[in-house]
C-alpha positions as MATLAB code, in Angstrom:
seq = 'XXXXXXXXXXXXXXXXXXXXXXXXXXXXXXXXXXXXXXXXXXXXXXXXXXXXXXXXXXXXXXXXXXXXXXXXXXXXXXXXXXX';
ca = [
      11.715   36.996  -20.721;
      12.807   34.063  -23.056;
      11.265   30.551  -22.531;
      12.651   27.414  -24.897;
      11.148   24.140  -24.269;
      13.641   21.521  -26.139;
      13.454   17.251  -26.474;
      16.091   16.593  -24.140;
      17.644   13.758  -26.590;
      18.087   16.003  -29.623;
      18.672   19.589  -28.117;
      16.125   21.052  -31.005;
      13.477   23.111  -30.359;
       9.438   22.301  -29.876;
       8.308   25.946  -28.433;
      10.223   28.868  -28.134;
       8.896   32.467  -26.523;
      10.258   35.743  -26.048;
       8.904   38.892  -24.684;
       5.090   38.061  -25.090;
       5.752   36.677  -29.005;
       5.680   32.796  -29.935;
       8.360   31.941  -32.344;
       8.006   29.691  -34.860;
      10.981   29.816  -37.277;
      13.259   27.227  -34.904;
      11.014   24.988  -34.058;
      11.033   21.256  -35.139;
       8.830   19.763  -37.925;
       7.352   17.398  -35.609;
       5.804   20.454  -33.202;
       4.469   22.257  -35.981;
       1.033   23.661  -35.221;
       1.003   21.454  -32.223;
       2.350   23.877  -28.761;
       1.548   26.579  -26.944;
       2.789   28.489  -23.940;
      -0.061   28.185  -21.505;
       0.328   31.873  -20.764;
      -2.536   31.971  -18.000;
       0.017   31.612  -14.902;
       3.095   33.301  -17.099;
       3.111   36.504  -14.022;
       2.864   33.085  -11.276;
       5.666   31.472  -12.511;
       4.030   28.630  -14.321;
       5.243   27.736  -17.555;
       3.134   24.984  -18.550;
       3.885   23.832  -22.153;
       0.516   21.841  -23.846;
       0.776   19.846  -26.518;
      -1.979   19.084  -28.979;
      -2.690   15.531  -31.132;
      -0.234   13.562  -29.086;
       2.008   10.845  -30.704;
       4.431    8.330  -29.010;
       6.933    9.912  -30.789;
       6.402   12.869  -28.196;
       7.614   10.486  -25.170;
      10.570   11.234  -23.634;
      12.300   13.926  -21.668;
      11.710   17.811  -22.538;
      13.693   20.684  -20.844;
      12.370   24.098  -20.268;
      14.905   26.869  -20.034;
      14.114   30.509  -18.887;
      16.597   33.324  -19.264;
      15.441   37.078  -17.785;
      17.687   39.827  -17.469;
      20.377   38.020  -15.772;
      19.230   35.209  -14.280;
      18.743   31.719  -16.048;
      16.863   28.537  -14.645;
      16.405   25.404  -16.455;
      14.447   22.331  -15.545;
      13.630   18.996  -17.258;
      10.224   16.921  -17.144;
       9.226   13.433  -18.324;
       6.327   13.068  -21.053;
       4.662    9.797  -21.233;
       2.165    8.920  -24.018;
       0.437    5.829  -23.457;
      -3.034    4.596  -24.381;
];
């Protein structure tokens, strides 16, 4: 299974996972040190991205895509940062 989370804007990477491994080497400057794949409800379906140390750079619109054997699914959520 391959998950990509992506800023919907820019098409570049902030998490990207594949086959139980977090890879680091495409994602953007801005996410570095700062994701991770809640893996927790990975077997329910639940691909729940969290963010740490927050920014209002980080609003906006993310897309997750999943690709498995031969099926691929893609869905975008809205982030907003306020406070």
């Amino acid at each position: 299974m391959e998950v990509r989370w992506i800023r919907d804007h820019i098409s570049e990477t902030v998490h990207h996972y594949r086959n139980g491994e977090d890879l680091y080497g495409e994602q953007m400057e801005a996410y570095v040190g700062r994701t991770e794949l809640v893996r927790d409800g990975l077997s329910a379906g639940s691909l729940d991205l969290r963010i740490t140390g927050l920014r209002p750079s980080d609003d906006g619109q993310y897309t997750c895509t999943v690709e498995e054997a031969h099926a691929y699914k893609e869905v975008i959520v809205e982030l907003e940062v306020s406070g």
